[in-house]
LUMZA-219672 format. One line per field, with one value per residue (C-alpha): residue number from 1; x, z, y. Coordinates in steps of 0.05 Angstrom, whole numbers, plus 5000, padded with zeros to 4 digits. Example, Ala and Ser with C-alpha at 12.3 -4.5 7.8 and 13.67 -1.06 7.14 Angstrom:
resi = [1	2]
c1 = [5246	5273]
c3 = [5156	5143]
c2 = [4910	4979]
***
This chain:
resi = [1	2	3	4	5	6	7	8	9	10	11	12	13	14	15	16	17	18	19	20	21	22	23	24	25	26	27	28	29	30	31	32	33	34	35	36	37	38	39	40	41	42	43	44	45	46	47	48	49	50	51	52	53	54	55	56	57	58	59	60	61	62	63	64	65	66	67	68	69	70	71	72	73	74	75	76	77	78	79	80	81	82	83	84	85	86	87	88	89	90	91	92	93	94	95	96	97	98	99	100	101	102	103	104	105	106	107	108	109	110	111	112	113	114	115	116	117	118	119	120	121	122	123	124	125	126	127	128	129	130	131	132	133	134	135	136	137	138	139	140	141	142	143	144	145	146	147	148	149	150	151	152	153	154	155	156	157	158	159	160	161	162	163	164	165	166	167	168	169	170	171	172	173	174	175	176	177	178	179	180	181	182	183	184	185	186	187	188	189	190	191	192	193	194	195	196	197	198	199	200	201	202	203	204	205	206	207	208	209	210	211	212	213	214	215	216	217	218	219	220	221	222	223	224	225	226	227	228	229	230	231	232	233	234	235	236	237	238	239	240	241	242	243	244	245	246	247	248	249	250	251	252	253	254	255	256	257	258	259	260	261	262	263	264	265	266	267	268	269	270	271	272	273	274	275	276	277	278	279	280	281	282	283	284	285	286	287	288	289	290	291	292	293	294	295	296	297	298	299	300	301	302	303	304	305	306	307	308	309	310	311	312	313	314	315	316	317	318	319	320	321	322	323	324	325	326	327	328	329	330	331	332	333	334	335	336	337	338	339	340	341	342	343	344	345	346	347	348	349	350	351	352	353	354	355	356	357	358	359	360	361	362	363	364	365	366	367	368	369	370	371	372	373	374	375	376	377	378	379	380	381	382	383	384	385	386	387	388	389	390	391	392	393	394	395	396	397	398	399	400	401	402	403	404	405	406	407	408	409	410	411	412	413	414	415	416	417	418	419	420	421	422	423	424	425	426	427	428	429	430	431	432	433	434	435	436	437	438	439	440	441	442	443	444	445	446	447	448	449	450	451	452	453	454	455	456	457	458	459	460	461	462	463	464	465	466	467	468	469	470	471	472	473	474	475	476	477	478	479	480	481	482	483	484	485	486	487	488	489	490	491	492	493	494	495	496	497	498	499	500	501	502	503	504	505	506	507	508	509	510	511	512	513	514	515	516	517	518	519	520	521	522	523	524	525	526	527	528	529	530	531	532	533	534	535	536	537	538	539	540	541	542	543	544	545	546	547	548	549	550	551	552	553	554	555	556	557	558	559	560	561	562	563	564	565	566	567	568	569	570	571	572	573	574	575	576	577	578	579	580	581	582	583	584	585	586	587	588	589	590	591	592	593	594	595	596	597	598	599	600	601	602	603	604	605	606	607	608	609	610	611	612	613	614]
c1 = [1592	1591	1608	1635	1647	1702	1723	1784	1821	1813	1831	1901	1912	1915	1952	2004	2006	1966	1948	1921	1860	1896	1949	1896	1866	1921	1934	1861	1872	1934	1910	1844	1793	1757	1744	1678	1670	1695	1639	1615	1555	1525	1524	1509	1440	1414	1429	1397	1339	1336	1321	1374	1332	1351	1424	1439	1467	1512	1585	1618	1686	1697	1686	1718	1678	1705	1676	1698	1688	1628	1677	1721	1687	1746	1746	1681	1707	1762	1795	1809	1814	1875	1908	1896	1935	1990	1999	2003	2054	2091	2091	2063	2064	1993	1965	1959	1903	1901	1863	1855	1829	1781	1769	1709	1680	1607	1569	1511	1459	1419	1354	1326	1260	1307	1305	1244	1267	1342	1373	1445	1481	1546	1590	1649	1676	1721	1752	1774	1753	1770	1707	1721	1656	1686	1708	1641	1605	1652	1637	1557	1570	1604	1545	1500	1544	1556	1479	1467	1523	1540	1482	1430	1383	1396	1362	1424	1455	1436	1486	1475	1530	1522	1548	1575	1577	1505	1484	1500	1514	1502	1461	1404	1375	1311	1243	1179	1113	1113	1058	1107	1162	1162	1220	1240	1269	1338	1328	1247	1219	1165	1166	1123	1114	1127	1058	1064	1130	1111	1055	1100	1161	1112	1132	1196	1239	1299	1267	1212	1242	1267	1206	1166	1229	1194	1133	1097	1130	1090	1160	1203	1280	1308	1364	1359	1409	1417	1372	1326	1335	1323	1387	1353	1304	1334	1338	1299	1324	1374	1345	1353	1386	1444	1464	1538	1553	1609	1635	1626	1691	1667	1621	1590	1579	1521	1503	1438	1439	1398	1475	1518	1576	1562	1549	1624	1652	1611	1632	1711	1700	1681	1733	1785	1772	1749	1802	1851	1812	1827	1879	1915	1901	1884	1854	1801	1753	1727	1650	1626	1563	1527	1485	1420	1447	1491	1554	1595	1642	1682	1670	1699	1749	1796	1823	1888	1898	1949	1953	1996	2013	2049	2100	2103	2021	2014	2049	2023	1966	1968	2016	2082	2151	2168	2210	2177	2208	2166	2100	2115	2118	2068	2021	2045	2025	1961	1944	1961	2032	2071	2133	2178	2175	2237	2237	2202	2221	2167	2107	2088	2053	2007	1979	1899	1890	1807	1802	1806	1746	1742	1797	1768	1814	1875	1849	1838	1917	1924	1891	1916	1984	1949	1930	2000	2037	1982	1946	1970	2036	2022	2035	1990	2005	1966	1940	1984	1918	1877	1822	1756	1698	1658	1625	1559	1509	1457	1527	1549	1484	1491	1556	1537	1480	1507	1561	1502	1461	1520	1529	1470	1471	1452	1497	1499	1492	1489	1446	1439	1396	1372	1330	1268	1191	1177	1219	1183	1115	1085	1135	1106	1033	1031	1011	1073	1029	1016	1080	1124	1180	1238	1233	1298	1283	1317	1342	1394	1376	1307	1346	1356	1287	1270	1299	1290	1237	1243	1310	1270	1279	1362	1362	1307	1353	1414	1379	1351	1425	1454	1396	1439	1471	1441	1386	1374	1392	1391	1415	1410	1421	1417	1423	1384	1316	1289	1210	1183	1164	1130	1153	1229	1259	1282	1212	1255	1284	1328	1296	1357	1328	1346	1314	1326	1302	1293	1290	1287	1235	1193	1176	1208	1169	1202	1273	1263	1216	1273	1322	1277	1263	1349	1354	1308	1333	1410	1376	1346	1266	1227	1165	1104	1057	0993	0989	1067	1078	1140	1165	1147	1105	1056	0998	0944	0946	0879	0862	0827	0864	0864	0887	0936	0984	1056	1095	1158	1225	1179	1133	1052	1054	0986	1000	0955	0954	0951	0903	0926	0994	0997	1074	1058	1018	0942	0939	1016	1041	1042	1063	1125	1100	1147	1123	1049	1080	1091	1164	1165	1132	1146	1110	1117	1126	1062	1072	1066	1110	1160	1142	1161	1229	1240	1241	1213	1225	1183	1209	1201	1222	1224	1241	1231	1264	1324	1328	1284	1330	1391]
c3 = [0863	0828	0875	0837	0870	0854	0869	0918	0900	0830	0834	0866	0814	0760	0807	0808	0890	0949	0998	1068	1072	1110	1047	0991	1027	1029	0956	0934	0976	0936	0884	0892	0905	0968	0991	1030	1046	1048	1051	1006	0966	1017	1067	1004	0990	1065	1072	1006	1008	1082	1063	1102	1064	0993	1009	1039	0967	0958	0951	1020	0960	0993	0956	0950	0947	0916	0903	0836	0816	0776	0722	0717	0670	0651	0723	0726	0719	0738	0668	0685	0751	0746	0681	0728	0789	0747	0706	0775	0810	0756	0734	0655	0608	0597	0536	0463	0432	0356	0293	0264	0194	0167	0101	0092	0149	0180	0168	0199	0166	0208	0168	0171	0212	0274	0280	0308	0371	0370	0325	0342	0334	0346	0329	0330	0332	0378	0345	0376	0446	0501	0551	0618	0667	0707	0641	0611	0683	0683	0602	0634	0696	0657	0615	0669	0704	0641	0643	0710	0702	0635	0603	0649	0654	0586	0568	0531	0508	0505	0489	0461	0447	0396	0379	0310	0282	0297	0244	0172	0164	0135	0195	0194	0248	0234	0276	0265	0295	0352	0322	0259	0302	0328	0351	0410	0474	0508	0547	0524	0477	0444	0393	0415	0381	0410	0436	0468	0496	0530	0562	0580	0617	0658	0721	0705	0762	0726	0649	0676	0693	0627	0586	0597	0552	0488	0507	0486	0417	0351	0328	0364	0353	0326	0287	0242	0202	0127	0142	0183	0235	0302	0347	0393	0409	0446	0499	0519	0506	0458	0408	0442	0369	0385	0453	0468	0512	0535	0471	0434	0397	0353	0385	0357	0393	0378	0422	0410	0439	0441	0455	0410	0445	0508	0461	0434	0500	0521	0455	0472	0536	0526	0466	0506	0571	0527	0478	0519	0515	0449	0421	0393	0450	0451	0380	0354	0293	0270	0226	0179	0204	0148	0155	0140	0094	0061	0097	0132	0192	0223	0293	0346	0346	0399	0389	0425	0433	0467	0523	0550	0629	0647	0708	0744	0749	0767	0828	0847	0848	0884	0933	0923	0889	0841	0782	0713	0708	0764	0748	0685	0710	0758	0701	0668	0728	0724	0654	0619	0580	0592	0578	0584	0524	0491	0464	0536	0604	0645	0592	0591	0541	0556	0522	0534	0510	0491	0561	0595	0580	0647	0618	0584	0618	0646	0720	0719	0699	0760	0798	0775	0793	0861	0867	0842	0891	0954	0983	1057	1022	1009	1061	1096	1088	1102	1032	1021	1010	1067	1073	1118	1133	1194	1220	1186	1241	1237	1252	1308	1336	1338	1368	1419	1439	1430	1490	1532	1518	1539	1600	1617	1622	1555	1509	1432	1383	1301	1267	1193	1150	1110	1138	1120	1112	1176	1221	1203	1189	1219	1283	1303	1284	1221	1148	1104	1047	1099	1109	1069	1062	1009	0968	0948	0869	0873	0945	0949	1018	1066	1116	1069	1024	1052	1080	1149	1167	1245	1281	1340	1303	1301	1372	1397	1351	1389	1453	1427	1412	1480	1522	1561	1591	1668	1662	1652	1586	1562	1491	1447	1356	1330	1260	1194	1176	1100	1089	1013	1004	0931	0950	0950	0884	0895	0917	0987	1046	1108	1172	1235	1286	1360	1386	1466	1489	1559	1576	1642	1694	1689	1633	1673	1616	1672	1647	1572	1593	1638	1583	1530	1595	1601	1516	1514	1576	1542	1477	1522	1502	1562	1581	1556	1597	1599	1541	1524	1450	1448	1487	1487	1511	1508	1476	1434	1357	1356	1407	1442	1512	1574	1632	1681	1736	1736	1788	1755	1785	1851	1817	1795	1722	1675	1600	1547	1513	1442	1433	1351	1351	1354	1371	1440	1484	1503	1544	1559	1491	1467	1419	1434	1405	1393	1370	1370	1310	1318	1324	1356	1403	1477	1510	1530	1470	1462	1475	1410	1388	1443	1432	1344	1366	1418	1475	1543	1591	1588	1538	1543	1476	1458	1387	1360	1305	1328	1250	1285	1341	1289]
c2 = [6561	6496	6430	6374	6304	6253	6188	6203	6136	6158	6234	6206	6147	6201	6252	6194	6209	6201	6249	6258	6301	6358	6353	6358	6403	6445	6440	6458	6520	6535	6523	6564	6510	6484	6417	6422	6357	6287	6234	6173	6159	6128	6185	6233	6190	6187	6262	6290	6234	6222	6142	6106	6039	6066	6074	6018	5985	6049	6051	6065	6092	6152	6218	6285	6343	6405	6469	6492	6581	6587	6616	6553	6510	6469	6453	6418	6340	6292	6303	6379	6379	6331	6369	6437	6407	6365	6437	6479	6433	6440	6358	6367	6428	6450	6415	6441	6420	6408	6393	6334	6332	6273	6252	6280	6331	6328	6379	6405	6452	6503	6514	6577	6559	6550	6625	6627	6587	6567	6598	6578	6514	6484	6414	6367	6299	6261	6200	6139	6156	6098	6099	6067	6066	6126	6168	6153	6172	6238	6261	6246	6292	6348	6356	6363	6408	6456	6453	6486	6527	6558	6531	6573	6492	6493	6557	6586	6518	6449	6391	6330	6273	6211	6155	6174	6103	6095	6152	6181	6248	6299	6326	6377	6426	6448	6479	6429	6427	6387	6339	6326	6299	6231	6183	6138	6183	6159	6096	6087	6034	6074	6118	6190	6255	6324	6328	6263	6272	6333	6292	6240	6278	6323	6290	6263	6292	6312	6334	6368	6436	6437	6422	6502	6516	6500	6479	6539	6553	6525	6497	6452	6438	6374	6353	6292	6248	6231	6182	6227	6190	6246	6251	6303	6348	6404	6426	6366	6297	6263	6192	6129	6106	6154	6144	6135	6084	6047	6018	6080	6102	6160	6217	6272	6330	6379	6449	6488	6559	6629	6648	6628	6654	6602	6552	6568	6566	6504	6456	6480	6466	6393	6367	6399	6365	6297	6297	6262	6202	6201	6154	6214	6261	6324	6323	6345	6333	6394	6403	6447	6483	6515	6582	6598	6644	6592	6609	6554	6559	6513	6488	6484	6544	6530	6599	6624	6687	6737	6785	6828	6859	6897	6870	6934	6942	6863	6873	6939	6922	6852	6882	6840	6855	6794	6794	6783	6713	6698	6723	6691	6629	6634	6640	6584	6539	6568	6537	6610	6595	6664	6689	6757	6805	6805	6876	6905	6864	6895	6862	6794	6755	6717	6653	6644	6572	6555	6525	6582	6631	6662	6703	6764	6821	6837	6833	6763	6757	6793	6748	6683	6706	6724	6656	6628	6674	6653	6699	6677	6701	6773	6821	6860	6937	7003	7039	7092	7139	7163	7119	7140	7080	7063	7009	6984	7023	6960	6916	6957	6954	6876	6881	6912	6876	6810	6823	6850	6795	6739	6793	6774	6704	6685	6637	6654	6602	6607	6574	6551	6610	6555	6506	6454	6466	6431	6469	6541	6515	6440	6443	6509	6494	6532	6525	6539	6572	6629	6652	6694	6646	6650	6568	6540	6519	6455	6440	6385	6357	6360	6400	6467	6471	6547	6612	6608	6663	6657	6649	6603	6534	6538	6558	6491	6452	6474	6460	6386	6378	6397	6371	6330	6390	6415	6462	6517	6528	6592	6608	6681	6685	6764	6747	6764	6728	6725	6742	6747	6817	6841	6917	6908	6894	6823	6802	6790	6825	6811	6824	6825	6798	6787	6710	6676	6617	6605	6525	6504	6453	6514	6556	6628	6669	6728	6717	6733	6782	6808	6804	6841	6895	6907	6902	6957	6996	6994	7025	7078	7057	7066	7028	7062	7081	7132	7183	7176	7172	7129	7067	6995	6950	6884	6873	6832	6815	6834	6875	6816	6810	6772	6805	6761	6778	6757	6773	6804	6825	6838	6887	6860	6881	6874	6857	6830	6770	6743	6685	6672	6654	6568	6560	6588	6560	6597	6649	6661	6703	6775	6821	6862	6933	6994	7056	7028	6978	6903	6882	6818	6769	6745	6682	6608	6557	6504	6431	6407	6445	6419	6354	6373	6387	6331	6374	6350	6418	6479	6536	6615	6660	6721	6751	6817	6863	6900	6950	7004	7024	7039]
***
């Protein structure tokens, strides 16, 4: 789900009304949004970049951010954020966008030798577009957000915007070796070739990821003037001769696509959001985009088509009893124009405008009018069928032992799944190529870069965070872990595990072995002993033990002890074994790895899988 942030001062100028953040809150809801957070830039560059130094010139404007359904493209900016809300409170009739026919059209030609790496392409003009800073920083953001979003990082389509007044069409897209292409990149001074530029971008932090795209192929894609001057070289980088800036009035819009069905939806997408910058608003210049086989179509299509529901099935099947006057208009504040038939009152037409995409079957009618009608607002009935389920045995199993645990004297906490590098690997005095851990591809702060693999670090970050609370503190998580696995088919699997942490002025490695002794007597798994061939009990890694006395609940027991593991300290760790397999370990944490998380009192843990008792 796509998370887009706006300026909040801005987002109510063009609402024409302020509200408190409980209010918009409360209107994003209805409207089927979330706002997840309400922060500034400032705050948003010390968390993601943890460099308080760096941040300190930010804006302290405060910022709403709103997660957006990955569906909702036309969603994805100020510009159609606001039309969405005016058109759902009912202030403005949702827009219709139009034609508006030029002189003389651009055209762009797609030459043949594109087929043998993008074979797809895509155009249009906006005239007479007013930039302001923010517009021109929203038409920048959109891009990039169509780019992680419909665009798959620009593997299906790649946009690219110019100033129109700064070239001379007619345009041509063609496929050239790399070596036979050479202009000046956006924002650069020197001119470099497709060999070069690959060279160049290798480390570039944002272009990078983008650059294994094409770097492979013999041909690469560029488009180039009358002049054959190069306006891009997709999916990579746009001409620093073309770039639109703030004084731009005429841009040309180009999309290269394996897909040209995104790249369709994309180019709409954009001119209808864009177009009311326009000084005729929501207009739109249309191009001629001529085939490799000579053929020419006309782009972009901003096609409107019809629908129709039927009334009675609408609200069967969301549960309510509205007229169709009703639904109608509850689609019509949803951005979809509708209206009773006039020949059958339980259809409804329905107008899907070239904004709206998402829209590709009856259901998602349905659920707009869901939306319209609030879900808080529908009823809550039994099915009329017979319906037989159970509980999740794994869940029920967790249920269970998570009021036994806090019976016991254990408090639960829960913890983030995702968490950083250091917290799995260098605070417990491990090497984070050695374990199995899930990578985040592009993680947006240092606190979430990997799947947490081990529930410990939430729970001695919940402890660092309540350390001013009297001792002992004793705190339980069952919840899932993630651990890279090549067998499964998602090269991952979840692992539920069951983690307590023991902190106190002495270690008391007897209460979470106490607590793992009454887990294991409520699943009815008996400690092994002699020539028994179930039950659990302690033992080395390796086979390599120690044996020590502890005096436990009044009886002397011998177990043996691990000497590998570096998060616990020597000599006081084992291996919880089940079944003569693995499932967990028991023992008293190391100091380092105390003095990692901040912590300054003795710590006892015990984890261990909790999947082969179900």
């Amino acid at each position: 789900m796509p998370t887009i942030g706006v300026k909040r001062d801005l987002l109510f100028e063009a609402l024409g009304k302020k509200y408190t953040d409980d209010e918009f809150q409360t209107l994003c809801f209805a409207f089927g949004l979330e706002l997840d957070e309400v922060t500034t830039e400032k705050q948003m560059l010390t968390k993601e970049q943890g460099d308080v130094a760096a941040a300190a010139n930010a804006s302290e404007e405060i910022i709403y951010r709103i997660d957006i359904p990955a569906n909702r493209y036309d969603l994805l900016c100020l510009e159609g954020l606001v039309t969405g809300l005016q058109v759902f409170q009912g202030n403005v009739k949702p827009p219709k966008f139009e034609f508006v026919e030029p002189k003389q059209r651009q055209v762009l030609t797609i030459q043949p030798s594109t087929a043998e790496i993008r074979p797809h392409a895509v155009a249009a003009v906006l005239r007479n577009v007013t930039f302001t800073p923010d517009s021109y920083n929203s038409f920048i953001d959109l891009q990039d957000k169509l780019h992680q979003n419909i665009c798959r990082k620009r593997t299906l389509v790649a946009i690219g915007t110019h100033d129109l007044d700064t070239v001379q069409g007619p345009f041509s897209y063609e496929a050239l070796p790399p070596e036979q292409i050479k202009f000046v990149p956006l924002n650069q001074t020197q001119a470099l070739d497709g060999v070069q530029l690959m060279d160049f971008y290798a480390t570039h932090a944002q272009l990078k990821q983008y650059l294994p795209i094409i770097r492979d192929s013999p041909v690469y894609p560029v488009i180039y003037d009358a002049n054959r001057v190069v306006l891009s070289l997709p999916p990579i980088i746009n001409g620093d001769h073309s770039k639109i800036s703030l004084k731009t009035k005429n841009v040309f819009i180009e999309c290269t696509a394996t897909d040209l069905t995104k790249a369709k939806v994309v180019l709409d997408t954009i001119v209808c959001l864009f177009s009311e910058h326009c000084s005729q608003k929501f207009t739109v210049e249309p191009c001629n985009v001529v085939q490799p086989d000579g053929t020419t179509i006309s782009y972009p299509e901003l096609a409107v088509r019809e629908e129709q529901v039927s009334v009675q099935r609408a609200n069967d099947y969301i549960g309510i009893n509205e007229p169709a006057d009703k639904l109608a208009d509850m689609l019509t504040r949803m951005y979809l124009e509708a209206k009773v038939d006039a020949k059958d009152s339980d259809t409804l037409i329905v107008k899907i405008p070239p904004t709206r995409h998402d829209v590709i079957h009856a259901c998602d009618i349905y659920e707009d009018i869901a939306i319209a009608f609030g879900y808080n607002n529908i009823k809550k009935s039994l099915p009329a069928f017979m319906q037989i389920a159970k509980q999740f045995p794994l869940n029920k199993l967790t249920e269970q032992l998570r009021e036994q645990v806090a019976q016991a004297g254990f408090t639960e906490a829960l913890t983030f799944t995702l968490c950083s590098r250091d917290d799995i690997a260098r605070k417990l005095n491990k090497d984070i190529d050695a374990l199995p851990a899930v990578h985040i591809g592009n993680p947006k702060t240092l606190e979430f870069q990997v799947v947490r693999t081990t529930l410990l670090p939430g729970l001695l970050k919940t402890l660092v965070a309540n350390r001013k609370m009297p001792l002992p503190l004793k705190l339980f998580e069952i919840s899932d872990v993630v651990v890279a696995d090549e067998n499964t088919e998602v090269g991952a699997r979840n692992e539920r595990r069951l983690c307590a942490v023991n902190c106190n002025k002495t270690a008391g490695f007897e209460v979470v072995h106490g607590l793992l002794d009454r887990v294991m007597q409520l699943l009815a798994v008996p400690w092994k002993t002699g020539d028994a061939k179930t039950g659990y009990y302690l033992e080395a890694s390796e086979g390599k033990y120690a044996k020590i006395h502890l005096f436990l609940c009044s009886i002397l027991m011998r177990i043996l002890i691990p000497k590998t593991d570096p998060s616990y300290f020597p000599g006081r760790c084992a291996n919880v074994m089940y079944n003569s397999a693995v499932i967990g370990r028991i023992g008293v944490l190391h100091p380092s790895v105390l003095q990692a998380f901040e912590l300054t009192t003795p710590c006892s843990v015990v984890e261990f899988n909790i999947e082969p008792f179900v």
